[in-house]
C-alpha positions in Angstrom: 35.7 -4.3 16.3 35.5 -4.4 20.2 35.7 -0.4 20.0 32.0 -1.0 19.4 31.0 -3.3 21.9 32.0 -1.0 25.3 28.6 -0.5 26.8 28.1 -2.4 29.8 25.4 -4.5 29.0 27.7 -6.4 26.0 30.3 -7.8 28.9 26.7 -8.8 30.4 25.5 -10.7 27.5 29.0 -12.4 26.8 29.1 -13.4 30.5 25.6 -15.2 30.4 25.6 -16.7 26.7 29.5 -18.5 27.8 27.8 -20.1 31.0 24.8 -21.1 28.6 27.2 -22.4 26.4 25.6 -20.3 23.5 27.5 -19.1 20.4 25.6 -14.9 20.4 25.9 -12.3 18.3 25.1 -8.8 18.3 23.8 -8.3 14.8 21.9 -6.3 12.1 20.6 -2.8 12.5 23.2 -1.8 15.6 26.2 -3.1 13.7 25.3 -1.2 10.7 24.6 2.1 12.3 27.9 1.9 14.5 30.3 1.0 11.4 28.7 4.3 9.9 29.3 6.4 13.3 25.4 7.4 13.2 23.8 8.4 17.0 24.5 5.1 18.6 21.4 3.0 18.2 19.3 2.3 21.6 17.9 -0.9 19.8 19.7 -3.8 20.2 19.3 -7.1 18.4 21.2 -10.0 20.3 20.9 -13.4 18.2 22.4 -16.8 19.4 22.3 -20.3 18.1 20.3 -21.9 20.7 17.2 -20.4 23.2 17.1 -16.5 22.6 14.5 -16.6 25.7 17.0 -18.5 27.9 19.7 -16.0 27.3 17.3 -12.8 28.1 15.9 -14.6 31.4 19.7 -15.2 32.4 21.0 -11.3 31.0 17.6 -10.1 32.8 18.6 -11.8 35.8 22.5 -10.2 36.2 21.7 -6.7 35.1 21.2 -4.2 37.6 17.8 -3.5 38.3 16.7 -6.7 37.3 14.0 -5.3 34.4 11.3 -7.6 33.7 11.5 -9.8 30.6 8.7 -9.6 27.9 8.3 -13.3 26.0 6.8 -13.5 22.8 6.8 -17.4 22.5 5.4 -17.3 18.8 8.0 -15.8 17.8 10.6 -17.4 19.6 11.6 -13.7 21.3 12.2 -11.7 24.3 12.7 -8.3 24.7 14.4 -6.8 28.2 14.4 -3.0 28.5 17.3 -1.5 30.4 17.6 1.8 30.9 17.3 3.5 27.4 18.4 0.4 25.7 15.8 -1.9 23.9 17.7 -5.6 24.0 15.1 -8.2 21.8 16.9 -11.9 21.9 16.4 -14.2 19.5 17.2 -17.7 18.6 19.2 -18.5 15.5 16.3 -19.5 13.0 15.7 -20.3 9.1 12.7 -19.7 7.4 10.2 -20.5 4.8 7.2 -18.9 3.1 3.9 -18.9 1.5 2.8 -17.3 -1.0 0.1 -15.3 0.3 1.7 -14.2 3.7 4.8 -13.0 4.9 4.9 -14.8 8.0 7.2 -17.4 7.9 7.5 -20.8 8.6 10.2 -20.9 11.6 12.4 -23.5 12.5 16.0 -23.4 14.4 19.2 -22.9 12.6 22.8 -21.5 12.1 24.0 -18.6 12.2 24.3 -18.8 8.2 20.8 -19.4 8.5 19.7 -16.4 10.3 22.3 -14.1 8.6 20.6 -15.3 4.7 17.1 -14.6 5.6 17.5 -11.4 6.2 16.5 -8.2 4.4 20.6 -6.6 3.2 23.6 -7.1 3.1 24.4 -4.2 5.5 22.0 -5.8 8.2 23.4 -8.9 8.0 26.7 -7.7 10.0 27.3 -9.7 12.8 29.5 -8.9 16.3 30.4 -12.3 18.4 29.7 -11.7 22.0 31.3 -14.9 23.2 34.7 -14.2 25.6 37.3 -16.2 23.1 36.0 -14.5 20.1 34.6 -11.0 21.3 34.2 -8.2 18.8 34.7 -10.5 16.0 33.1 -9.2 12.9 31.3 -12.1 10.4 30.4 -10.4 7.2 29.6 -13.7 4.3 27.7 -11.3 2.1 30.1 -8.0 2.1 28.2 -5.9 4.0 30.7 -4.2 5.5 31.9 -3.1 1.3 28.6 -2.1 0.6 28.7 0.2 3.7 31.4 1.8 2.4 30.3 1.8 -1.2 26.8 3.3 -0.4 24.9 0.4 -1.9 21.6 -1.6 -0.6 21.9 -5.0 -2.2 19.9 -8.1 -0.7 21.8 -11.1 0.2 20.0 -13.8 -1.8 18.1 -13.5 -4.9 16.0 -10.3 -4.4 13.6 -12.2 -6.5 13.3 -14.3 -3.6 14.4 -12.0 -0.7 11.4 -9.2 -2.0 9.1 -12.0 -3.1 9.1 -13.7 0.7 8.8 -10.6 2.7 7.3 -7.9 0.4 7.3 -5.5 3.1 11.5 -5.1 2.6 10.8 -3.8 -1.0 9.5 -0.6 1.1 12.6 -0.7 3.7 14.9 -0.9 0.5 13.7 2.8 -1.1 13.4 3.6 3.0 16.7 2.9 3.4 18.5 4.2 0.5 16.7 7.5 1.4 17.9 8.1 4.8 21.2 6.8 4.3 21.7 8.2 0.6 22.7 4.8 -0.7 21.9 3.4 -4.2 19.5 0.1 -4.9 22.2 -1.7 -6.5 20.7 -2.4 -10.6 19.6 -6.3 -9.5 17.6 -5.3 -6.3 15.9 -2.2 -8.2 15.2 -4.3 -10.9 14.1 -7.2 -8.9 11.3 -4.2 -7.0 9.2 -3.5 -10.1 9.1 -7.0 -11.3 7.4 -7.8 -7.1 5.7 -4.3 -7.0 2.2 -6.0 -6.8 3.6 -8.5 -4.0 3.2 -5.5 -1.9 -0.7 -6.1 -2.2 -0.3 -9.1 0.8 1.3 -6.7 2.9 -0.8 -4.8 5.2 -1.7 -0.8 5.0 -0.5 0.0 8.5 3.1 -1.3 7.8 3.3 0.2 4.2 2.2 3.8 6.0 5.2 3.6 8.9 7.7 3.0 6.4 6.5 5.5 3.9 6.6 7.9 7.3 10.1 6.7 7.7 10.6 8.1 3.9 8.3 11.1 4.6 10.5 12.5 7.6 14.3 11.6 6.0 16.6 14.4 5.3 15.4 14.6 1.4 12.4 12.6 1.3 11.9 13.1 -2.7 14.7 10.9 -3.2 12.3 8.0 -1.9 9.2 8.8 -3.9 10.8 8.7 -7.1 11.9 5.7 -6.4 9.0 4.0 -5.0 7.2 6.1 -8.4 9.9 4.8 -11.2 9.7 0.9 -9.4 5.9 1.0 -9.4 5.8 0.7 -6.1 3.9 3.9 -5.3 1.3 2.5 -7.7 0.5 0.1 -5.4 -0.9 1.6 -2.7 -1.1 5.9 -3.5 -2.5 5.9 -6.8 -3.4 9.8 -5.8 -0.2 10.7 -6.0 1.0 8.8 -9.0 -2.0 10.9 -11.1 0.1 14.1 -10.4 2.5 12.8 -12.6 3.1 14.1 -16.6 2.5 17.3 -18.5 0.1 18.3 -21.4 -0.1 20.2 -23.9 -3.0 21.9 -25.4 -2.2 24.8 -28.6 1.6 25.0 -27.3 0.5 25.4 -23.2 2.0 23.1 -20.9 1.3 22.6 -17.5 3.9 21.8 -14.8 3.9 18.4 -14.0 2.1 18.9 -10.3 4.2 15.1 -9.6 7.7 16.8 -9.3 6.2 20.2 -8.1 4.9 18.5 -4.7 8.1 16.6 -4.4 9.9 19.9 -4.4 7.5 21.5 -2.2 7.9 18.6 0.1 11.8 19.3 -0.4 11.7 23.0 0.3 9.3 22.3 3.7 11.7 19.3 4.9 14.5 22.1 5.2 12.4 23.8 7.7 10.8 21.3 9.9 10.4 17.9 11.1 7.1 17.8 11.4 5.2 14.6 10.0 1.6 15.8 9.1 3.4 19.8 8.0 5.0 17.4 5.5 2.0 15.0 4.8 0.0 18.6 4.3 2.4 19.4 1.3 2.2 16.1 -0.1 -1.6 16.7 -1.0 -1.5 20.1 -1.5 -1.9 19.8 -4.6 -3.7 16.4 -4.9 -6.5 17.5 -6.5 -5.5 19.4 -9.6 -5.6 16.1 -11.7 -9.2 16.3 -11.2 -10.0 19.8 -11.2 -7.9 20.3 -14.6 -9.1 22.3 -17.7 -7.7 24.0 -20.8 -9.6 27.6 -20.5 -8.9 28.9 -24.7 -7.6 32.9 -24.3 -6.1 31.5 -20.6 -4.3 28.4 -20.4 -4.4 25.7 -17.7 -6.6 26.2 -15.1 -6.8 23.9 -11.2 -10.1 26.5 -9.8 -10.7 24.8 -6.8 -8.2 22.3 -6.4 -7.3 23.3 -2.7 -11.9 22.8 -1.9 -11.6 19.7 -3.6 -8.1 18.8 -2.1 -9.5 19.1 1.4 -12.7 17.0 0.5 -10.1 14.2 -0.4 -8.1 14.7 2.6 -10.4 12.2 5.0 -10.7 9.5 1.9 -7.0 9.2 1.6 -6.2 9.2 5.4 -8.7 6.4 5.8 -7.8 4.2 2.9 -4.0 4.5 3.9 -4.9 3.8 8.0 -3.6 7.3 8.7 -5.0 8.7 11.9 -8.3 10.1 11.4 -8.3 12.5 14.5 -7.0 16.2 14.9 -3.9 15.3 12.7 -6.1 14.5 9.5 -8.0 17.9 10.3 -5.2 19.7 10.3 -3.6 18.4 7.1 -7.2 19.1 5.8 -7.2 22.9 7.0 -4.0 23.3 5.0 -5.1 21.9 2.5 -7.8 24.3 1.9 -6.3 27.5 3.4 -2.7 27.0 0.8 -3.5 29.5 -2.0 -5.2 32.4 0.8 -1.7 33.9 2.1 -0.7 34.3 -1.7 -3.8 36.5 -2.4 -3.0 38.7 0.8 0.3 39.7 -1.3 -1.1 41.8 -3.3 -0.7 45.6 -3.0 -4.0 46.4 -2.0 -5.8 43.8 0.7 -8.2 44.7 2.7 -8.0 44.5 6.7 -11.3 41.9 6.2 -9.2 39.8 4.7 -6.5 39.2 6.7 -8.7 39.2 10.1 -10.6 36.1 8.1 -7.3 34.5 7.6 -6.3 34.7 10.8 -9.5 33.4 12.4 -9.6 30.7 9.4 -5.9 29.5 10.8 -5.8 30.7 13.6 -2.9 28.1 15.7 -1.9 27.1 12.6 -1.1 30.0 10.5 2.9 29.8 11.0 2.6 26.0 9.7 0.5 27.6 6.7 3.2 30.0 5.9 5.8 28.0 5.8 3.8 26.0 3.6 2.9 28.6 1.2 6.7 29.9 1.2 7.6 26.4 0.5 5.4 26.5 -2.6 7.3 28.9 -4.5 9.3 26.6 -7.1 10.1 28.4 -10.1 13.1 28.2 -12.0 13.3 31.8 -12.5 15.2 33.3 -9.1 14.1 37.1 -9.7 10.2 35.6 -9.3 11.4 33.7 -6.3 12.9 36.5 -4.6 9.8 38.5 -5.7 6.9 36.1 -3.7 9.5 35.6 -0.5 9.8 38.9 -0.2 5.6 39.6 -0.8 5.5 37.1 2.2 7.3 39.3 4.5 5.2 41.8 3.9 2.0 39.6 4.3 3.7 38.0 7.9 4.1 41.6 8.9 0.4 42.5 7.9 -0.9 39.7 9.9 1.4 40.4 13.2 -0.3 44.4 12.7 -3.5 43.2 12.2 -3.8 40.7 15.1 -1.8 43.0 17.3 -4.4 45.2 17.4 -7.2 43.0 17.0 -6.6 40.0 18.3 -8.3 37.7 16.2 -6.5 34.4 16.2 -8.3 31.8 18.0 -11.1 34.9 18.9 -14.4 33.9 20.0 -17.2 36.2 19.2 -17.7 38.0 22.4 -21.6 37.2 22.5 -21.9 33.5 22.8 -25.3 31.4 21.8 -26.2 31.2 24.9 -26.5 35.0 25.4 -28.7 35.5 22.8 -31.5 32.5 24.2 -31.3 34.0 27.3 -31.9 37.7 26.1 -34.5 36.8 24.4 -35.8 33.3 26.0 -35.3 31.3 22.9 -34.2 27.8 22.7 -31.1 26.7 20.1 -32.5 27.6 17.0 -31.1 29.1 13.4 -32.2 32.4 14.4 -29.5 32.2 17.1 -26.9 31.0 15.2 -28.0 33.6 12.0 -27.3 36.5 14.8 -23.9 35.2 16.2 -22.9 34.6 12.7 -23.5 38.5 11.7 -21.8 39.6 14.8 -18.9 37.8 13.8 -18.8 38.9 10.1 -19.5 42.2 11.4 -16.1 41.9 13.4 -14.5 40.1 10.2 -15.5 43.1 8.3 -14.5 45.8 10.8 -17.9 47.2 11.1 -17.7 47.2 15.1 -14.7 46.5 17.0 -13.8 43.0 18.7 -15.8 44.5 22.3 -18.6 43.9 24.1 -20.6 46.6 24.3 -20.4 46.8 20.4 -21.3 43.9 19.7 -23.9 43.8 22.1 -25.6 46.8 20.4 -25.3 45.2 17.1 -27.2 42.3 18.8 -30.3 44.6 19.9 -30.0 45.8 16.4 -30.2 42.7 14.2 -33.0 41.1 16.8 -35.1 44.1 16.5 -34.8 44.0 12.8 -36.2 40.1 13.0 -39.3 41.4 15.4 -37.4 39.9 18.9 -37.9 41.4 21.7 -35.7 41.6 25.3 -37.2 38.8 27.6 
């Protein structure tokens, strides 16, 4: 296995640990990704059975540069940054835990030690480092196998493994999603039986895994397996309401769980973007609540995308999601998903479109890929059908804002304008006339210019008794 160890900084670290006199590994995450020819990790996990500080101070020391070290004594770590590598030493350790944290209970040990308490098998790959034995591979728990085979399987007793650190229940689905493994039958079944463990773990580490999930290849993969494990019950009960059809006088819904999932699918193909995909995750996230049978009709979801939005912000806080411009743009997706569907149609007015693209404005593209992503019927004609009404809506949007460049358009009389015309201070009358010079824009009853909408300013403030200052 030395074919793997050929960066520089390895002969480094062997050099240093044999004066130390340490036994070191490379071990975990880099061995793993290496043996499956991924991108060649830039994190670097160095473990040996003694001081893992003493080691990075000496490694620090003899690389060139000389980067400083960062010590976590807690923790009994060190982390030394070279170049565009991340190298974190550690000592060998074993641990124990409580049964409301997962923070262990440190204390040195083996190797053996180390390798059991972690997560899987396939992290628990270890390269030595050490001259007489470089490029050694120890694998106790068939890690290597499992690699090959596809399978996530925990080392001890997943009961115990998952019950420990609960937060590895969530790197399990994480895992078997972005490498398209399978939870071998004893670790899935060991998830629902821990599924409420997850309730000591906090909602900032649950979120960066589930983002892990959100932005693999085929991210549905991991949310049916968080939703059949009862995992996603835990923490995104939302989501889990989605789930299951009814059926009222022989009219059945879809069942809005799957739909998102394939939305989500669809969207994934097209970009990489976290909160595009977070947007079609809650989409639809209010039509459990917005739900009726309408007799003559079927099912109806009337203002699921209003109520959606209204959600948005509760969601991202309760989850620890940022609550800045990325929540409001999720939220403006939210509401704006069903508008481009509506502009379709044969027969849309120019009003309409100029309102979409001053609603979206920046974010229009995002929307339509949204909206195009939406489109999941079985029946290909139908598909074919709305794909090809969006072209027609894309190009109706590029004409419209060609010519009147309305996306991201301010009106072109501001407040301020109007106060000094006619000496008021901020006020609603100010605000009622810059709103109807802007509607009249919207409406293409004067052009997007100046001198029009100027006019239409005298006109409306003569109409309320104003008069020039």
């Amino acid at each position: 296995m030395k074919e793997h160890l050929q960066h520089k900084v390895f002969k480094c670290i062997s050099e240093c640990a044999d004066e130390l006199g340490l036994e070191t590994y490379v071990i975990g995450g880099y061995v793993r990704d290496v043996i499956l020819k991924r991108k060649e990790p830039k994190d670097i996990d160095v473990v040996c059975v003694g001081s893992g500080i003493e080691l990075a101070k000496k490694v620090a020391q003899k690389l060139h540069g000389k980067p400083q070290v960062q010590i976590f004594k807690n923790f009994g770590t060190a982390m030394v940054q070279h170049k565009d590598l991340e190298l974190e030493f550690v000592g060998a350790r074993k641990e124990s835990y409580r049964k409301d944290s997962r923070k262990p209970t440190v204390e040195n040990g083996t190797l053996e030690d180390d390798q059991n308490r972690r997560d899987f098998t396939i992290n628990t790959l270890a390269l030595c480092l050490n001259k007489e034995r470089f490029g050694e591979l120890l694998d106790p728990f068939g890690g290597v196998n499992d690699l090959e085979n596809g399978i996530i399987r925990t080392p001890l007793d997943p009961d115990i493994t998952y019950s420990d650190d609960p937060l590895r229940m969530m790197r399990a689905v994480r895992f078997s999603t972005q490498l398209d493994f399978t939870i071998e039958k004893e670790s899935l079944d060991a998830l629902e039986r821990n599924a409420k463990r997850l309730e000591i773990i906090s909602q900032e580490r649950i979120i960066d895994e589930l983002n892990k999930i959100i932005l693999s290849k085929t991210p549905s993969k991991g949310f049916k397996i968080l939703f059949n494990t009862k995992l996603l019950h835990q923490f995104f009960p939302e989501f889990v309401a989605l789930h299951g059809v009814e059926v009222v006088k022989g009219k059945k819904h879809k069942d809005n769980f799957y739909h998102t999932l394939e939305v989500l699918e669809n969207l994934s193909k097209n970009t990489d973007d976290l909160w595009l995909r977070w947007a079609a995750l809650l989409h639809d996230i209010a039509k459990p609540d917005t739900k009726r049978f309408e007799n003559g009709h079927g099912w109806t979801f009337h203002g699921h995308e209003f109520l959606g939005s209204k959600m948005v912000p509760k969601i991202f806080k309760r989850l620890k999601l940022p609550l800045n411009d990325k929540m409001k743009y999720v939220q403006k997706l939210v509401l704006l998903h069903l508008r481009p569907i509506v502009l379709s149609k044969d027969v849309v007015s120019d009003s309409a479109i100029r309102r979409l693209l001053f609603d979206a404005g920046d974010d229009l593209d995002d929307l339509m890929l949204l909206c195009e992503a939406d489109i999941t019927s079985k029946n290909e004609e139908k598909v074919k059908r709305f794909l090809n009404n969006f072209k027609i809506v894309r190009q109706k949007l590029k004409d419209i804002e060609d010519r009147d460049h309305i996306r991201n358009w301010q009106p072109p009389i501001s407040g301020e304008l109007i106060m000094d015309t006619y000496n008021l201070k901020p006020c609603k009358i100010v605000g009622n006339i810059k709103n109807q010079i802007r509607e009249a824009i919207l409406d293409g009853i004067i052009p997007n210019d100046y001198e029009q909408a100027y006019n239409f300013m005298l006109e409306k403030a003569k109409e309320l008794g104003l008069e020039k200052h």
